[in-house]
One Martini backbone bead per residue (centre of mass of N, CA, C, O) as a GRO file, in nm:
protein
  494
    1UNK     BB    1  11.359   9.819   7.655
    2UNK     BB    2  11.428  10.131   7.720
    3UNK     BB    3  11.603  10.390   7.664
    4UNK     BB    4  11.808  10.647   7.658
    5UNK     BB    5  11.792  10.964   7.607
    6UNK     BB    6  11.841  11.218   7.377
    7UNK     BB    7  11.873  11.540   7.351
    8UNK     BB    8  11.898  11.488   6.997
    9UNK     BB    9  11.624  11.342   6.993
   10UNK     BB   10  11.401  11.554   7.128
   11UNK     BB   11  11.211  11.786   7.204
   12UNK     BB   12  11.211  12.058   7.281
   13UNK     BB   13  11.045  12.273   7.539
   14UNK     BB   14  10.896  12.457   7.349
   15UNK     BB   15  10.725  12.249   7.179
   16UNK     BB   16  10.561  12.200   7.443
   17UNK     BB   17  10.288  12.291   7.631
   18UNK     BB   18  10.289  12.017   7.874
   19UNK     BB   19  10.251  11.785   8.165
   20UNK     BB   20   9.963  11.844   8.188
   21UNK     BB   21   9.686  11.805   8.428
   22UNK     BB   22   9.499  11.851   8.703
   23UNK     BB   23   9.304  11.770   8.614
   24UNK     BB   24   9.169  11.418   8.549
   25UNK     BB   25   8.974  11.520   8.302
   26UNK     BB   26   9.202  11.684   8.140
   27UNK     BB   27   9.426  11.469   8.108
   28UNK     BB   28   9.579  11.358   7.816
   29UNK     BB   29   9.809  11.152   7.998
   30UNK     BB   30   9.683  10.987   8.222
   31UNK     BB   31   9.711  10.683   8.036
   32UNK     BB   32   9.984  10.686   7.973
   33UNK     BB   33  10.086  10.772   8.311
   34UNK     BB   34  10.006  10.570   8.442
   35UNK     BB   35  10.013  10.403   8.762
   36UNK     BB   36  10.019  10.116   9.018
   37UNK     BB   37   9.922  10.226   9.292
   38UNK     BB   38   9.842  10.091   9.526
   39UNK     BB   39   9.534  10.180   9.579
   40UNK     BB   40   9.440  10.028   9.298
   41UNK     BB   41   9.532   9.749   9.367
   42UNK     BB   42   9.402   9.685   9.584
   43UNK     BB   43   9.104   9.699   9.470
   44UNK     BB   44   9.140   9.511   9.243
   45UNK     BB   45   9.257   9.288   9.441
   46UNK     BB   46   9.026   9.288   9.684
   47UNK     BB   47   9.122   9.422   9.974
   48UNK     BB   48   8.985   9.694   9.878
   49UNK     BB   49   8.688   9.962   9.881
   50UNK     BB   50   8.830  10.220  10.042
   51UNK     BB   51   8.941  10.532   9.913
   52UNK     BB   52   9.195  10.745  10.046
   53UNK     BB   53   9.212  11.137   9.958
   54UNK     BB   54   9.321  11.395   9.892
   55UNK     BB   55   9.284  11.649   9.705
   56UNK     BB   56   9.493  11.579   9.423
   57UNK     BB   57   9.583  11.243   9.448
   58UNK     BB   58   9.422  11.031   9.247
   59UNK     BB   59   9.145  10.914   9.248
   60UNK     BB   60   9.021  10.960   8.996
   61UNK     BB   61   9.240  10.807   8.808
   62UNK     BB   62   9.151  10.530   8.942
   63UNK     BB   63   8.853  10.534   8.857
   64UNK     BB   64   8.918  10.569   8.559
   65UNK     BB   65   9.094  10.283   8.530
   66UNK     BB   66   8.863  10.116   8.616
   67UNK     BB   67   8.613  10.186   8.446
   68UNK     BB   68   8.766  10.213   8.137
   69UNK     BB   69   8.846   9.928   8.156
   70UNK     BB   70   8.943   9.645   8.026
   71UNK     BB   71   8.849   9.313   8.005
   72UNK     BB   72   8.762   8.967   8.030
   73UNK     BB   73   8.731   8.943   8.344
   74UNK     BB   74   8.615   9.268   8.384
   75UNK     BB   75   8.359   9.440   8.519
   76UNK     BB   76   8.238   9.824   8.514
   77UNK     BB   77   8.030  10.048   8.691
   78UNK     BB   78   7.979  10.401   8.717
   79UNK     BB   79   7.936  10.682   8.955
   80UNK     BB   80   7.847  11.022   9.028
   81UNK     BB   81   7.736  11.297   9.203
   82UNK     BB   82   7.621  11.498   8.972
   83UNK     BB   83   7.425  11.281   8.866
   84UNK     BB   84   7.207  11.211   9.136
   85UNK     BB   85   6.914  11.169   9.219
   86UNK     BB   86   6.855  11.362   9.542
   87UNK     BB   87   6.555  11.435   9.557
   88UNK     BB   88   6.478  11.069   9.539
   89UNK     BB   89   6.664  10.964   9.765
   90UNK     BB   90   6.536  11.112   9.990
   91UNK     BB   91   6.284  10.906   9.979
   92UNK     BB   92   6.488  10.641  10.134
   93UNK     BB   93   6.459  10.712  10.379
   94UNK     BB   94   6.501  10.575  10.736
   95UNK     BB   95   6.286  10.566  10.979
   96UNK     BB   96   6.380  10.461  11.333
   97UNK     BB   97   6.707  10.486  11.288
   98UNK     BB   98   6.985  10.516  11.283
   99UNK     BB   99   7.149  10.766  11.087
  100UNK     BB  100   7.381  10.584  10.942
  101UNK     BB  101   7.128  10.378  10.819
  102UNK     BB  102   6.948  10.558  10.625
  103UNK     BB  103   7.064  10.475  10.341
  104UNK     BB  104   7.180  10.140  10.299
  105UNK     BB  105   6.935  10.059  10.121
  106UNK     BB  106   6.942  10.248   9.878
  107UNK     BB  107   7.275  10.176   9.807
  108UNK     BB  108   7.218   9.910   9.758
  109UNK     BB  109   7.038   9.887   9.558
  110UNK     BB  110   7.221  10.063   9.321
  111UNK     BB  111   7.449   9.823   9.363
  112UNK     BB  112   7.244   9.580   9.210
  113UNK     BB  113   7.175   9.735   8.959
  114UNK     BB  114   7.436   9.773   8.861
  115UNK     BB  115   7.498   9.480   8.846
  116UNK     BB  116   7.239   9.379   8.668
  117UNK     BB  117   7.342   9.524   8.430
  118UNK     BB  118   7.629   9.393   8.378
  119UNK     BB  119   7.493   9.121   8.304
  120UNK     BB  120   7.275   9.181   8.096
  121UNK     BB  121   7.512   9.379   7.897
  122UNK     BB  122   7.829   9.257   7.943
  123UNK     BB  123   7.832   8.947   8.030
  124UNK     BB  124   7.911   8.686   7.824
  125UNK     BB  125   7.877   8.437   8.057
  126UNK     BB  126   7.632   8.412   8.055
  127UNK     BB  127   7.518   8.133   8.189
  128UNK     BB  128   7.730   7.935   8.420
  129UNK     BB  129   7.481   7.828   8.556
  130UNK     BB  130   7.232   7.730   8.646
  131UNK     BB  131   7.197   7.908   8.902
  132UNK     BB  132   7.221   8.179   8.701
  133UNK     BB  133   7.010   8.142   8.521
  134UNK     BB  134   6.798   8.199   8.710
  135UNK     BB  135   6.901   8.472   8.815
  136UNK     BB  136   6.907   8.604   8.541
  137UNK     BB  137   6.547   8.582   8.479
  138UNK     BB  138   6.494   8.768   8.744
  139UNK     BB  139   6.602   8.964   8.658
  140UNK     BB  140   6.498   9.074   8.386
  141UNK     BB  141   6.219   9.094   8.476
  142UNK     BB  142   6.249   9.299   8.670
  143UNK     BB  143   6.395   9.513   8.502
  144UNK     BB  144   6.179   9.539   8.259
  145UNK     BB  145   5.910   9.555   8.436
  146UNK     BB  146   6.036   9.827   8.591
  147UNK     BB  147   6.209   9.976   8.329
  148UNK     BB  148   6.173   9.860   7.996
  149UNK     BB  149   6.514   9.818   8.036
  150UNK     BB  150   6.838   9.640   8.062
  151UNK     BB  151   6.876   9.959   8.072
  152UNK     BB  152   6.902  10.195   8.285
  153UNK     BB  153   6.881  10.458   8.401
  154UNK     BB  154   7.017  10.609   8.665
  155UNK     BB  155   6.738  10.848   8.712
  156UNK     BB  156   6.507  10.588   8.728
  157UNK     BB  157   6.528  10.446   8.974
  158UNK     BB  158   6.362  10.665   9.212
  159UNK     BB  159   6.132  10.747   9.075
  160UNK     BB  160   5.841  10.743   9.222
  161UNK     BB  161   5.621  10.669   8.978
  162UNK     BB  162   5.728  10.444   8.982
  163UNK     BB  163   5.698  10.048   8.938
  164UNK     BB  164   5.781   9.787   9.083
  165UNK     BB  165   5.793   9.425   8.924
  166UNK     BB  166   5.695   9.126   9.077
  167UNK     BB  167   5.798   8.796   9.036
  168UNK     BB  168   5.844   8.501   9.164
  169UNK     BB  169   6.159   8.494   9.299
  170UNK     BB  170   6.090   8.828   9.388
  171UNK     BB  171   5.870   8.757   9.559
  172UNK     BB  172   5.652   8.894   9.843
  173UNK     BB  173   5.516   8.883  10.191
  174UNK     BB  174   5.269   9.095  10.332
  175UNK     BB  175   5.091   8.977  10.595
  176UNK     BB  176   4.996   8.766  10.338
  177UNK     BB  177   5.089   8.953  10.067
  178UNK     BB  178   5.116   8.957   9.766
  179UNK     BB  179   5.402   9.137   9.593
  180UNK     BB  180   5.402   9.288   9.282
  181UNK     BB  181   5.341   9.596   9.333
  182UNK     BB  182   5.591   9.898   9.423
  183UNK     BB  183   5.618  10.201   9.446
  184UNK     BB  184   5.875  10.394   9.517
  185UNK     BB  185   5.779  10.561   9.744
  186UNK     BB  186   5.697  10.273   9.882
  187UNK     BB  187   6.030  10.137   9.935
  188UNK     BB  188   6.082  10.165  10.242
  189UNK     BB  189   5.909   9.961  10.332
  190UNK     BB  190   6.028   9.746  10.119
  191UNK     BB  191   6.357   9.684  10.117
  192UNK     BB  192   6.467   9.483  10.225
  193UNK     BB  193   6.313   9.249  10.063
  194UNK     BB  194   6.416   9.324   9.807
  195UNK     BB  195   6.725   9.312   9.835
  196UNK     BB  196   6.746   9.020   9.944
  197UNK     BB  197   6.647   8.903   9.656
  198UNK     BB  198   6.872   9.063   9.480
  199UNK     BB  199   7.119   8.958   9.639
  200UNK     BB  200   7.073   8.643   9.584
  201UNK     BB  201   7.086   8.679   9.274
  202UNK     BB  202   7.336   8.824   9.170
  203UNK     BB  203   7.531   8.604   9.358
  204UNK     BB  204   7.447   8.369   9.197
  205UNK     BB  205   7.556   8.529   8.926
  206UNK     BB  206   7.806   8.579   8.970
  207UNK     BB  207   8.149   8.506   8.858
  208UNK     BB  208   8.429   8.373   8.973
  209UNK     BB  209   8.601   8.444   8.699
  210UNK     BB  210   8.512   8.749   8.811
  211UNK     BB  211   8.509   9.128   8.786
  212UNK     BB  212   8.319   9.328   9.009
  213UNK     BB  213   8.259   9.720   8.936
  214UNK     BB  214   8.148   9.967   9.158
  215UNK     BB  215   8.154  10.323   9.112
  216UNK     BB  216   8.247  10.591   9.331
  217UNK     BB  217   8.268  10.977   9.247
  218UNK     BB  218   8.257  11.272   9.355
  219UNK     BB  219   8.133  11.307   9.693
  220UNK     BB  220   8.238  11.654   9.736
  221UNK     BB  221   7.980  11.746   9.566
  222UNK     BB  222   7.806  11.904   9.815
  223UNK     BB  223   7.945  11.981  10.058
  224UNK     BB  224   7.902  12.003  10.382
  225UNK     BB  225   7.885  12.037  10.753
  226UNK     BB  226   7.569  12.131  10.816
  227UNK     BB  227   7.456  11.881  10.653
  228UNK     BB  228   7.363  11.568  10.802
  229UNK     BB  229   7.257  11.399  10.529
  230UNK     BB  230   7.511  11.361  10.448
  231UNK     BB  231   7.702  11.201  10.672
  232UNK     BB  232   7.454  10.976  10.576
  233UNK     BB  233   7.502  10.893  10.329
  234UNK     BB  234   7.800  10.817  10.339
  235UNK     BB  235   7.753  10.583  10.532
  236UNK     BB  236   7.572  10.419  10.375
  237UNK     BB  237   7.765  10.350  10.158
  238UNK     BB  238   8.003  10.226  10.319
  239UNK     BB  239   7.821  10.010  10.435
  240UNK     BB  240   7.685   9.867  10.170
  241UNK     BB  241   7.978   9.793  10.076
  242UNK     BB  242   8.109   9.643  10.312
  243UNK     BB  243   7.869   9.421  10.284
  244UNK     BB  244   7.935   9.344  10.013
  245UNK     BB  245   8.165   9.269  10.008
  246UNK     BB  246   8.190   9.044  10.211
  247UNK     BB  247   7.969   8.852  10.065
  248UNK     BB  248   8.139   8.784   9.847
  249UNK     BB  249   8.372   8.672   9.987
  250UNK     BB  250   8.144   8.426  10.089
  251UNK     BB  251   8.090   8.358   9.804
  252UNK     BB  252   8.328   8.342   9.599
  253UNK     BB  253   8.348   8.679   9.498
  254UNK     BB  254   8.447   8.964   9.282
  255UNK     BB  255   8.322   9.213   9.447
  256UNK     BB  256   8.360   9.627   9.456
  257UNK     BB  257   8.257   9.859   9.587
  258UNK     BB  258   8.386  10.190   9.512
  259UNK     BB  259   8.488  10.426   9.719
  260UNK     BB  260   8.555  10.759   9.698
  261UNK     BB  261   8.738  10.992   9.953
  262UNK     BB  262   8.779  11.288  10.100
  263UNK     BB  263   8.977  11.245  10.452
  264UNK     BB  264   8.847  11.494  10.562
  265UNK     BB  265   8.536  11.350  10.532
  266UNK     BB  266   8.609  11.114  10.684
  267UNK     BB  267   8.699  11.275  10.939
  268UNK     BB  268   8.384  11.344  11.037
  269UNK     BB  269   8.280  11.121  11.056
  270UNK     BB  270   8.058  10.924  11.246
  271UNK     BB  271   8.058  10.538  11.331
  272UNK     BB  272   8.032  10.212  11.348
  273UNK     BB  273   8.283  10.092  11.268
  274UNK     BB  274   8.522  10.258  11.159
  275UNK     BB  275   8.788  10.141  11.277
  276UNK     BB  276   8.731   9.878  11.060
  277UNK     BB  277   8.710   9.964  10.821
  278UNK     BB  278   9.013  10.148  10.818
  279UNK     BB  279   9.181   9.904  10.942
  280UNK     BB  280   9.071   9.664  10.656
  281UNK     BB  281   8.935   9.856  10.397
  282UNK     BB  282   9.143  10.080  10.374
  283UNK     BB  283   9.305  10.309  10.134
  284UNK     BB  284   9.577  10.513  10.058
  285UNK     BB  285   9.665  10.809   9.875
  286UNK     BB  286  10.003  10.774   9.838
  287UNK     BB  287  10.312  10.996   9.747
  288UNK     BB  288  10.659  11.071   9.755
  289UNK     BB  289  10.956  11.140   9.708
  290UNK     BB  290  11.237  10.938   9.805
  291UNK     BB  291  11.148  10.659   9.842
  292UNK     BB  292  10.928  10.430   9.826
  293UNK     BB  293  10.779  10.373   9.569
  294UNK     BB  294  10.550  10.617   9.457
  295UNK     BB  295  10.694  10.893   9.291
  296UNK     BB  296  10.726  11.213   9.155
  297UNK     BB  297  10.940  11.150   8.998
  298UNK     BB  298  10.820  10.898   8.845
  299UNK     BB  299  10.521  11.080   8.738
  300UNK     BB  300  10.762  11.292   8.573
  301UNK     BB  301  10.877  11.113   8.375
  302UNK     BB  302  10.644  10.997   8.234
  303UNK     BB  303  10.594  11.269   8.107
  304UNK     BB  304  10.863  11.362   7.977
  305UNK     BB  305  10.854  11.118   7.770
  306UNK     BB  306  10.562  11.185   7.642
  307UNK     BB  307  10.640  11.516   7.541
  308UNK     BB  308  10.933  11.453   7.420
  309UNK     BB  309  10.902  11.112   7.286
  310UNK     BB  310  10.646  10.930   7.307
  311UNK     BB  311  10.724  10.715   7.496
  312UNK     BB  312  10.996  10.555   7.392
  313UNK     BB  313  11.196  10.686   7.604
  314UNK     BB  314  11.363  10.761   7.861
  315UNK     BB  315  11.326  10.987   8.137
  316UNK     BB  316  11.483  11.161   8.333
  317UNK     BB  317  11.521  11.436   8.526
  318UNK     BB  318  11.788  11.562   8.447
  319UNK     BB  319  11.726  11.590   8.146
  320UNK     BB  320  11.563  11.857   8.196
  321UNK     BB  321  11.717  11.926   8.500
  322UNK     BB  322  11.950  12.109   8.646
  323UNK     BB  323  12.158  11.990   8.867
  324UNK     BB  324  12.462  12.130   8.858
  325UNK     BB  325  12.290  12.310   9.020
  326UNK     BB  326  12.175  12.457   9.289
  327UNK     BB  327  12.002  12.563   9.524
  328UNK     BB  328  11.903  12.690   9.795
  329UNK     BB  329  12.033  12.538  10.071
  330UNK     BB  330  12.158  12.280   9.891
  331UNK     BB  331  11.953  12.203   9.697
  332UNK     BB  332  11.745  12.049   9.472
  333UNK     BB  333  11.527  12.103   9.223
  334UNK     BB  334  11.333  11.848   9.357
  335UNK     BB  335  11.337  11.964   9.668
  336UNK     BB  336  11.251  12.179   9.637
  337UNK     BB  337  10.947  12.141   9.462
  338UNK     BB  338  10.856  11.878   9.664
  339UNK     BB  339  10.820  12.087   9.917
  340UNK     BB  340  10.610  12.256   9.756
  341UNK     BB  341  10.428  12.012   9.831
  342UNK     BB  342  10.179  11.773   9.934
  343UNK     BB  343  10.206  11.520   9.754
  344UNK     BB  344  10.070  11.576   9.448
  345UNK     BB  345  10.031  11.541   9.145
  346UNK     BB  346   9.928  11.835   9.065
  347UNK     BB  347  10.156  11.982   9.184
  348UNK     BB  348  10.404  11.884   9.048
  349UNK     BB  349  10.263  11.974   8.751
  350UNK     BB  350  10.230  12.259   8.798
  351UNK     BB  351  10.484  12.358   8.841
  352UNK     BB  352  10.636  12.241   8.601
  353UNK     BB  353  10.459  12.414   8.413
  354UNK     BB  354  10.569  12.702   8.513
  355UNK     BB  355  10.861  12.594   8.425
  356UNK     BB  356  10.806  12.622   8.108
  357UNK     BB  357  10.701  12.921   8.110
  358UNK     BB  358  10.958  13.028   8.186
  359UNK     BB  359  11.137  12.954   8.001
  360UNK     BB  360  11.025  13.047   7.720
  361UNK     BB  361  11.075  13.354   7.837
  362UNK     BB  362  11.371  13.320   7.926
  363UNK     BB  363  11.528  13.031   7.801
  364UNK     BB  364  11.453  12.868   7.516
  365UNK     BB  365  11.733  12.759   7.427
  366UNK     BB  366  11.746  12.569   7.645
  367UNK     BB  367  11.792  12.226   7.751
  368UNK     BB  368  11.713  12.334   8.032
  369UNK     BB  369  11.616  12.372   8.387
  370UNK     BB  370  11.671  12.611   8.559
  371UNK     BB  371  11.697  12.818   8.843
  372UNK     BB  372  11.538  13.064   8.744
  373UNK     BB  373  11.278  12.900   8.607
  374UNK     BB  374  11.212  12.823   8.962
  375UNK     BB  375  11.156  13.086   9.051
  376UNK     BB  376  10.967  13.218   8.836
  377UNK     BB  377  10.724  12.988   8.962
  378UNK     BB  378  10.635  13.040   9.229
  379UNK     BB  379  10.433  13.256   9.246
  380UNK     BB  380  10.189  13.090   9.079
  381UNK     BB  381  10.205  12.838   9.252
  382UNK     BB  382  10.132  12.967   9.523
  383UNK     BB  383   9.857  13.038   9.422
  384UNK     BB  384   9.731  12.765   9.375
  385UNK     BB  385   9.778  12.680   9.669
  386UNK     BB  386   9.565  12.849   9.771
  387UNK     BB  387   9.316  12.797   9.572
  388UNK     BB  388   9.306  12.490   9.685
  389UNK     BB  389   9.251  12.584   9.997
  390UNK     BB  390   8.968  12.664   9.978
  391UNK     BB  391   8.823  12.402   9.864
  392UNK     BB  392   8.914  12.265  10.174
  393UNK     BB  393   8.846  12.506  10.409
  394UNK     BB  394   8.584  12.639  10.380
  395UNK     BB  395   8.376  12.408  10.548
  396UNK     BB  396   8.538  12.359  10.806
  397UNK     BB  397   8.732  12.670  10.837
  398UNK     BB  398   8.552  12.971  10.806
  399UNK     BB  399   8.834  13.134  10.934
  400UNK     BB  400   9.068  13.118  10.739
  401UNK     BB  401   9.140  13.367  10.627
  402UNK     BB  402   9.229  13.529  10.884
  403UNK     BB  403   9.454  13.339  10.963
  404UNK     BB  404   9.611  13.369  10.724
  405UNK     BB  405   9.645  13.720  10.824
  406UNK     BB  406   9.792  13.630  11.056
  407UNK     BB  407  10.072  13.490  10.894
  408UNK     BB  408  10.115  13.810  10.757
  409UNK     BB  409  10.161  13.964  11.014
  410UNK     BB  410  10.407  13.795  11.070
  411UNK     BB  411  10.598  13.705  10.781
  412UNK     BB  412  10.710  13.419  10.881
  413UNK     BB  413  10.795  13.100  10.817
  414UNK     BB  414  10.873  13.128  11.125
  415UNK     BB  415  10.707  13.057  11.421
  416UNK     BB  416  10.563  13.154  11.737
  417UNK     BB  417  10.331  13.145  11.909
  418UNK     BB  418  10.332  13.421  12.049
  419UNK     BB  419  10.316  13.576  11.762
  420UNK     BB  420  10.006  13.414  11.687
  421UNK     BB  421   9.882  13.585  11.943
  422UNK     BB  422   9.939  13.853  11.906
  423UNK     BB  423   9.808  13.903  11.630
  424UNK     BB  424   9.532  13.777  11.707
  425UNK     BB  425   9.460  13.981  11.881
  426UNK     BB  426   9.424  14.249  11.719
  427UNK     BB  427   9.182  14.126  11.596
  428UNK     BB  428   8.874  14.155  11.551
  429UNK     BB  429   8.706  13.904  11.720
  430UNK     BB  430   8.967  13.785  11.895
  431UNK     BB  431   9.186  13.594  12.094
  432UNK     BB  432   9.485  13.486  12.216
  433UNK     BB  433   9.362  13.177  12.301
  434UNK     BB  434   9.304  13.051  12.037
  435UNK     BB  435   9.569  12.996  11.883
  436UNK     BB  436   9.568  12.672  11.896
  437UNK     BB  437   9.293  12.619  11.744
  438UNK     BB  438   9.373  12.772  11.478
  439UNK     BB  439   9.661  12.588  11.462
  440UNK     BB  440   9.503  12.319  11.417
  441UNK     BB  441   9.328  12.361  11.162
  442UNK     BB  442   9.592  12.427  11.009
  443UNK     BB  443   9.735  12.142  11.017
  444UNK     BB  444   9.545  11.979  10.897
  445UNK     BB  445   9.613  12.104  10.595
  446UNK     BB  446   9.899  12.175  10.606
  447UNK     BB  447   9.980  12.528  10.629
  448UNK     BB  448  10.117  12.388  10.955
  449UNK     BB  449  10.394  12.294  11.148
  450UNK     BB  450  10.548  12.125  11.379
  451UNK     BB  451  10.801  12.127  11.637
  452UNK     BB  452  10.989  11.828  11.719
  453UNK     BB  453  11.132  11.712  11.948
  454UNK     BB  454  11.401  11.570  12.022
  455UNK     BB  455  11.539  11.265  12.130
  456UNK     BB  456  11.756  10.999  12.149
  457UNK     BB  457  11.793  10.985  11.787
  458UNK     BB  458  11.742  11.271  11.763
  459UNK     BB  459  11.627  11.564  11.598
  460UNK     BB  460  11.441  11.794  11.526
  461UNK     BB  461  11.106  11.832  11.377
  462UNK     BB  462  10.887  11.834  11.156
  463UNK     BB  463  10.520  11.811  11.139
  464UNK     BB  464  10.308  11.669  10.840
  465UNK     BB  465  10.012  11.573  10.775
  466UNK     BB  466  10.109  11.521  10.433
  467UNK     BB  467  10.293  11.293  10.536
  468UNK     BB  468  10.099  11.159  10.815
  469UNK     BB  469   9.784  11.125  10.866
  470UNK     BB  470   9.794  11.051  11.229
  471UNK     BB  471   9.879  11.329  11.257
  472UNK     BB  472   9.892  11.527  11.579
  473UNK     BB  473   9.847  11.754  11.732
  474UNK     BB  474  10.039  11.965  11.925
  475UNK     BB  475   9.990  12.178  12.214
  476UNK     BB  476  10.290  12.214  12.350
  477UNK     BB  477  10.432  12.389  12.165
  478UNK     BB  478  10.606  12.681  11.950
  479UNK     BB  479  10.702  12.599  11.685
  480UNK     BB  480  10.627  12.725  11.353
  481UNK     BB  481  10.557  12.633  11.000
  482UNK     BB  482  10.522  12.751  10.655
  483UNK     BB  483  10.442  12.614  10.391
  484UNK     BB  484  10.646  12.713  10.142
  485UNK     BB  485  10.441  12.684   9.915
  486UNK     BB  486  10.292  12.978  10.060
  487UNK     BB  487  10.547  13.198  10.093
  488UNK     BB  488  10.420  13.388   9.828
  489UNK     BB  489  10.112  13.460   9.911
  490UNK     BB  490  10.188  13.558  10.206
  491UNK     BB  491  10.462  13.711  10.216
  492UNK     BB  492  10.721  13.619  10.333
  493UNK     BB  493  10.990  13.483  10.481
  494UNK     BB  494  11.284  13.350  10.679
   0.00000   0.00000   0.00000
């Protein structure tokens, strides 16, 4: 067990850079402070195949640890959305089936594909039974036949001009005509039939005392609202994952095809059977602040811990931060600044850096984080929860900027419905009738929470879409409260 340090052990606050990077993919932190969240575990132990979660909730950190791990049970690959060649895949878009349908075996395919790879080239268990050994030689005949080598690269996959080549196994009849070779673009006219025949090989390969993990991630990069195409992609990927997660768990295999999705993204999807798959097979990437589980105060110890002492003993918040002073309104400084976050790691390594910055030029003698310094990195970092505001809220509610404008004109933290419909109403082309449409939409993104009265059990409180997901506007409120967070970026009063 790790001691708890002392002050007189450890680096001062101004010997470190950070304590880490909001982006997971820069964050030099994040392996050795990752944390075991719910959300990781379920995918991990099969329970659960899709990850929802806000942008910068940690969804990276999840795929970056599922992908780069170790182990000797355990195999898996990964794809990102930006390298993905986009418009060979569109070219396997299925005509005359319902709109969610059109990817889903194009998407099988890649993920069969993947498991594939996985077997012929790191897999060093097979063959492991006879009938394995058998659908081993299926695959790899197939995989170099058609692709010249036991690990084709991911942008080979759909090139047109390839030709997929059957036999044996793999082989399958037409009309009565044995196909041989098949070239990409004439595949989705026998996508079912190949697909058919992979997934019968695959999944009689696949060792039961192995897990293995297909991983998508990166999949809001080129998202829009109106591209009709997207929202058949995700749904398609979505689905051809739930049927393989499914089918493989009745076959005693422990397969995954893990998808990663920011949960604005899958509250427009649209498609059947949506509400079975959320209620059974997906799992959200939440966070809390004082509660059970895994909390903002937790992921920052470990990053304190590891910025300051190597990770060798254990550091509390309060070694960091002085708690002997309060902040205004009698918070703590853990509940001031966790306030002011979606509940997001990124959002509290931000804070953190800024008042380490502040720390430096105002206190660098100082042995902990005072007042001051929490005091002086809000603006800072109010601007970034704004800038990131703009990335989530751009493609979804284009006049997302006018609203902003409009609670700049209202001016404070705490506002009523009529206050922000007579701003609204002055703006030019907006009615004041708009007020609770525009006010529904800053919701969705927790911009603004609204005052639920209290009931018999007791008082009124705000309500958080960012603390609740489930958390649906009410029309009829009057009283609404703008996220803390942009208090200064918006120039706000209390």
């Amino acid at each position: 067990m790790t001691g708890i340090i002392q002050s007189s052990d450890r680096k001062p606050l101004t010997a470190i850079g950070s304590f880490g990077a909001v982006d997971a993919d820069a964050d030099v932190l994040l392996d050795a402070c990752f944390q075991d969240h719910d959300a990781y575990v379920s995918v991990r132990d099969m329970r659960s195949f899709l990850i929802l979660g806000r942008k910068g909730s940690g969804k990276t950190a999840i795929y970056k640890r599922i992908v780069e791990g170790r182990s000797q049970d355990a195999f898996q690959i990964g794809y990102s959305f930006d390298d993905y060649p986009w418009s060979h895949h569109d070219l396997q878009a299925e005509n005359g089936v319902p709109e969610e349908r059109r990817y889903i075996h194009s998407w099988r395919y890649l993920i069969l594909l993947g498991l594939a790879k996985i077997l012929l080239n790191d897999d060093q268990s097979q063959p492991w039974s006879e009938e394995s050994a058998e659908a081993m030689e299926a695959l790899e005949s197939f995989v170099i036949d058609s692709y010249g080598s036991r690990n084709p690269e991911f942008n080979q996959l759909f090139s047109p001009e390839r030709e997929l080549h059957f036999k044996g196994r793999f082989g399958f009849r037409v009309l009565d005509v044995e196909m041989e070779r098949v070239r990409v673009r004439e595949l989705p006219i026998h996508i079912q039939a190949v697909n058919a025949k992979m997934q019968e090989a695959v999944l009689a390969a696949l060792n039961p005392d192995i897990r293995y993990y297909v991983c998508f991630d990166q999949l809001d990069l080129g998202f829009t609202v109106q591209d009709a195409r997207y929202a058949q992609r995700l749904t398609g990927l979505i689905i051809a994952a739930r049927d393989l997660f499914v089918r493989a768990k009745g076959r005693g295999k422990a397969l995954n095809p893990v998808v990663l999705l920011r949960d604005d993204i899958y509250q427009d999807l649209q498609f059947e059977d949506k509400n079975k798959i959320t209620e059974n097979y997906a799992t959200r990437v939440l966070w809390t602040d004082s509660r059970t589980g895994l909390t903002l105060r937790s992921l920052m110890e470990s990053r304190f811990a590891e910025a300051l002492a190597d990770g060798d003993r254990e550091v509390k918040w309060e070694d960091v931060f002085d708690e002997s002073r309060e902040m205004p309104s009698r918070q703590s400084k853990y509940r001031h600044i966790s306030d002011r976050t979606f509940l997001r790691p990124r959002d509290i390594i931000k804070f953190c850096n800024e008042v380490l910055v502040a720390h430096g030029r105002n206190n660098p003698d100082g042995e902990k984080f005072d007042n001051e310094a929490v005091h002086a990195a809000r603006d800072a970092y109010s601007d970034y929860l704004l800038n990131e505001l703009d990335d989530e809220m751009a493609k979804h509610v284009p006049r997302y900027k006018e609203y902003l404008e409009v609670l700049k004109s209202v001016g404070a933290e705490k506002f009523t419905l009529e206050q922000f419909s007579a701003s609204l109403g002055q703006r030019v082309g907006f009615k004041s009738e708009e007020a609770l449409s525009a006010l529904a939409e800053l919701f969705e993104f927790s911009v603004v929470s609204y005052l639920k009265p209290g009931g018999r059990g007791g008082g009124s409180e705000y309500v958080w879409r960012y603390k609740d997901p489930r958390a649906r506007f009410d029309s009829t409120v009057e009283s609404f409260r703008v996220h803390p967070g942009l208090k200064e970026a918006l120039d706000l009063t209390r």
